[in-house]
C-alpha positions in Angstrom: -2.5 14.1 -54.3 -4.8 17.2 -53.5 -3.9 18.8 -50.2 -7.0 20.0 -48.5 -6.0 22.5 -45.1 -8.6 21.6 -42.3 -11.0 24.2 -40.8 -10.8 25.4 -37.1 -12.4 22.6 -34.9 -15.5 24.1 -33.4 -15.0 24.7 -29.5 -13.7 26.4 -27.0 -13.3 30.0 -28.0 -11.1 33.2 -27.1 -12.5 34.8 -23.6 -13.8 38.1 -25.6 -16.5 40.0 -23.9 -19.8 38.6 -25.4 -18.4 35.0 -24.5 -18.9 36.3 -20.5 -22.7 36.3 -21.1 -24.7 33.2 -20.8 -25.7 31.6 -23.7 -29.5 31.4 -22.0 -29.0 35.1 -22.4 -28.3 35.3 -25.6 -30.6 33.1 -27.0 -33.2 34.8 -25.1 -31.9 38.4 -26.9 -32.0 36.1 -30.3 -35.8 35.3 -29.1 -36.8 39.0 -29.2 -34.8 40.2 -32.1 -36.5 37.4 -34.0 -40.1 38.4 -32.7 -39.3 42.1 -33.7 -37.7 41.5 -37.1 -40.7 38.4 -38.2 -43.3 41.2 -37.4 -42.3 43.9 -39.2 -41.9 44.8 -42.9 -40.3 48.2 -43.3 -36.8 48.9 -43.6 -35.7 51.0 -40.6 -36.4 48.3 -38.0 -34.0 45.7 -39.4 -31.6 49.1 -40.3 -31.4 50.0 -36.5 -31.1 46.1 -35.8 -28.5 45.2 -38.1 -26.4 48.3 -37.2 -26.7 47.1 -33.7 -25.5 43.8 -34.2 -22.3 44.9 -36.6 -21.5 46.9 -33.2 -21.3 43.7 -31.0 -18.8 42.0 -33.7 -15.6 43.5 -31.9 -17.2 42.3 -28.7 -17.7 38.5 -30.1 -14.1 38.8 -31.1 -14.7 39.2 -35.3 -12.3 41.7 -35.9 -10.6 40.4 -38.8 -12.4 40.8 -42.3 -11.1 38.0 -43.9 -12.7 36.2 -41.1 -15.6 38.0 -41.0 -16.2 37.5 -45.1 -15.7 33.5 -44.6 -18.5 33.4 -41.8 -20.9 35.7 -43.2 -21.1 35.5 -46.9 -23.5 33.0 -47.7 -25.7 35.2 -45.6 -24.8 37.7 -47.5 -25.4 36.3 -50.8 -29.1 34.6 -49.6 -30.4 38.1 -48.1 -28.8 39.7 -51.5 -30.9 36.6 -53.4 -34.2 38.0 -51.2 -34.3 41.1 -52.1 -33.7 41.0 -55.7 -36.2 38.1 -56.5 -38.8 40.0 -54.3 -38.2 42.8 -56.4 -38.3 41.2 -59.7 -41.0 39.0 -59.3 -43.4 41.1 -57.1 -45.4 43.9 -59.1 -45.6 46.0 -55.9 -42.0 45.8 -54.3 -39.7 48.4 -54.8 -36.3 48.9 -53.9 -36.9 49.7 -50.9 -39.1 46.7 -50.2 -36.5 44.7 -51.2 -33.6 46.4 -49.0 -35.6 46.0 -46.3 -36.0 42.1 -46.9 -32.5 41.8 -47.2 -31.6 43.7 -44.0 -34.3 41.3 -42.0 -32.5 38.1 -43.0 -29.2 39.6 -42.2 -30.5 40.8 -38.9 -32.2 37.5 -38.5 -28.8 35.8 -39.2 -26.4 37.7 -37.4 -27.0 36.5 -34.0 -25.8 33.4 -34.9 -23.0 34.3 -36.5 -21.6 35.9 -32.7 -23.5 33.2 -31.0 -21.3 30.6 -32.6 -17.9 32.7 -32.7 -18.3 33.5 -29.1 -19.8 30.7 -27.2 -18.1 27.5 -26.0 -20.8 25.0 -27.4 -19.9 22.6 -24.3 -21.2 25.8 -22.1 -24.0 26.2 -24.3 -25.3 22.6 -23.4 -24.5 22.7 -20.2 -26.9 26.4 -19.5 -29.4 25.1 -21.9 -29.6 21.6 -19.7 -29.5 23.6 -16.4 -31.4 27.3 -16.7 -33.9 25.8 -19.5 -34.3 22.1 -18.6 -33.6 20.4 -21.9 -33.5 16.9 -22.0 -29.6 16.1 -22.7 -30.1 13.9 -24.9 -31.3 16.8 -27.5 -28.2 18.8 -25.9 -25.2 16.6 -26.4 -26.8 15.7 -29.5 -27.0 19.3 -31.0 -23.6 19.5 -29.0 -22.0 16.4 -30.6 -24.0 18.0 -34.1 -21.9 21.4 -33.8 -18.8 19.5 -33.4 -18.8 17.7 -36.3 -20.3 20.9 -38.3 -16.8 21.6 -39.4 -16.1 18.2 -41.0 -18.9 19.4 -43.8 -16.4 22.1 -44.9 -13.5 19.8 -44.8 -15.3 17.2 -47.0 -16.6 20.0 -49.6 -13.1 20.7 -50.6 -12.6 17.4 -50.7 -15.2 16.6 -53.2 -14.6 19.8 -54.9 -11.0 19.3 -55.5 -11.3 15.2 -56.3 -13.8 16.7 -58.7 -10.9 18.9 -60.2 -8.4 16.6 -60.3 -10.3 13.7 -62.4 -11.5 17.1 -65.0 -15.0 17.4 -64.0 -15.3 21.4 -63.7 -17.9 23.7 -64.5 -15.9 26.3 -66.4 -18.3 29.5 -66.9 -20.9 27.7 -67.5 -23.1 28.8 -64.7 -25.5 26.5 -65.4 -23.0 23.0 -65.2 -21.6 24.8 -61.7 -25.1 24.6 -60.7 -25.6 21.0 -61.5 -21.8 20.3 -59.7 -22.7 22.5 -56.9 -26.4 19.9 -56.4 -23.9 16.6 -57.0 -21.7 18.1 -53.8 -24.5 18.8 -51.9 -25.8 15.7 -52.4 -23.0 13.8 -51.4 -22.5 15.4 -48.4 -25.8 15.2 -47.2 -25.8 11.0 -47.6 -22.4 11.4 -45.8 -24.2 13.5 -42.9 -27.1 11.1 -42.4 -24.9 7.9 -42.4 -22.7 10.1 -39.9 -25.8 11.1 -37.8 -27.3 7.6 -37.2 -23.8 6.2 -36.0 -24.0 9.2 -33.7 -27.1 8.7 -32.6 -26.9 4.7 -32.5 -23.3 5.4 -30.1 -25.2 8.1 -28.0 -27.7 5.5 -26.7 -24.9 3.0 -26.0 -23.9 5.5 -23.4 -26.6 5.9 -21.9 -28.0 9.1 -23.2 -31.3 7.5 -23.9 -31.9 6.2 -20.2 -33.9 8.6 -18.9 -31.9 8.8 -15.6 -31.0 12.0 -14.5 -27.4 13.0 -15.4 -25.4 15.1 -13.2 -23.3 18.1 -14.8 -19.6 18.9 -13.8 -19.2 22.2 -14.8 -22.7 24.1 -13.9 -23.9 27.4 -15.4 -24.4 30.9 -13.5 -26.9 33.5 -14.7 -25.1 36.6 -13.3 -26.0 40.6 -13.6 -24.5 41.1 -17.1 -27.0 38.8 -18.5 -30.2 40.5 -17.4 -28.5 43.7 -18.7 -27.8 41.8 -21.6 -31.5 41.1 -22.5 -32.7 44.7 -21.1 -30.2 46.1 -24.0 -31.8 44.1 -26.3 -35.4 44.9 -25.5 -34.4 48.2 -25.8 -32.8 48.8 -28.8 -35.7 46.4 -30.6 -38.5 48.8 -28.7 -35.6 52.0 -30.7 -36.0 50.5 -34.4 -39.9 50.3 -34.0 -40.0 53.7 -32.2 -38.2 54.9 -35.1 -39.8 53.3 -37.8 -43.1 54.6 -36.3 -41.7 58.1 -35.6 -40.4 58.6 -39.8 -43.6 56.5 -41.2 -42.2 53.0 -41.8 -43.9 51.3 -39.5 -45.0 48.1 -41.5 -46.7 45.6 -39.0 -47.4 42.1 -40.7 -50.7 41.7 -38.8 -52.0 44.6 -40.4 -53.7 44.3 -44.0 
């Protein structure tokens, strides 16, 4: 029998400072890094970013590395994958060009890394239902989506390790371990659809499909913090472009 060890359940996390600021908040900060980071092309900008957002890790509670590596390295490896394929494919990128590729989808991907490891997702629903007004049933169902996010992991190993057991490994072949890797992923993506529509199909039994206004419990504050929050963020975006403009970086995209 293969022994697989379960992953944490995805909910209510530790009270760490960035899980005191609204989620509204910090998808609006995620908003404005995005904008800055999907305009731009040099490789300060996502430098200044990036270095930011490593800075906010103690305050989202990621201060262990081992956890940190298990949460952020297929980021790691994608941004890594970026920037050498720009580099070896494009005549015109240098290393530079691809560094600074690599550093934009980290800096892109980082906010949701400390979105996720510091925010209740039931809180997230609830200020996303209250502050922005979206319909609940695409809340509870993104909710009810990040719950069972963590049952993907579980079933991986699963199929990974049943794999194992009945011989059916890759070796060093990197080639077969791509073709295993595709079979997994396959799998679990019939398993996540079949698991969706029985979600979906129970979330209209209950209602969530009604159209009648549903009342929320709990509530959601917008408090000082939060606009300080945002203003942070504005500013150290508006830094890495002054910066990049100020040592002759600057890369717009709308410019030719």
């Amino acid at each position: 029998m293969v022994a697989v060890t379960a992953p944490l359940a995805l909910g209510p996390v530790a009270d760490v400072p960035l899980s005191r600021i609204n989620p509204v908040a910090q998808l609006t900060a995620i908003g404005i890094v995005t904008l800055v980071l999907l305009t731009s092309l040099d490789v300060v900008t996502p430098a200044v970013v990036v270095a930011a957002e490593l800075c906010l890790f103690r305050a989202a509670g990621l201060t262990d590395l081992r956890t940190v590596w298990h949460r952020t390295w297929p980021l790691l490896i994608g941004a890594g994958s970026v920037g050498v394929v720009n580099v070896v494919l494009s005549d015109e990128a240098g290393a530079l060009t691809g560094l600074g590729l690599a550093l934009r989808v980290v800096g892109l991907a980082l906010p949701g890394v400390l979105l996720v490891a510091s925010t209740d997702p039931v809180r997230l629903a609830d200020a996303l239902t209250l502050h922005w007004r979206v319909s609940t049933r695409f809340a509870y169902g993104a909710l009810a989506a990040l719950r069972l996010a963590p049952l993907l992991v579980t079933e991986f190993e699963q199929v990974r390790l049943a794999r194992r057991t009945r011989g059916v490994e890759a070796g060093r072949n990197p080639i077969a371990g791509a073709r295993l890797l595709a079979g997994v992923a396959f799998t679990l993506l019939v398993g996540a659809v079949r698991r969706g529509s029985r979600l979906a199909t129970a979330m209209d039994a209950r209602g969530f499909d009604s159209g009648i206004p549903r009342s929320n419990a709990r509530g959601s504050t917008l408090h000082g913090r939060d606009a300080w929050f945002v203003v942070g963020t504005v500013v150290v975006c508006a830094a890495a472009v002054a910066l990049s403009v100020r040592t002759g970086y600057w890369a717009p995209v709308f410019v030719g």
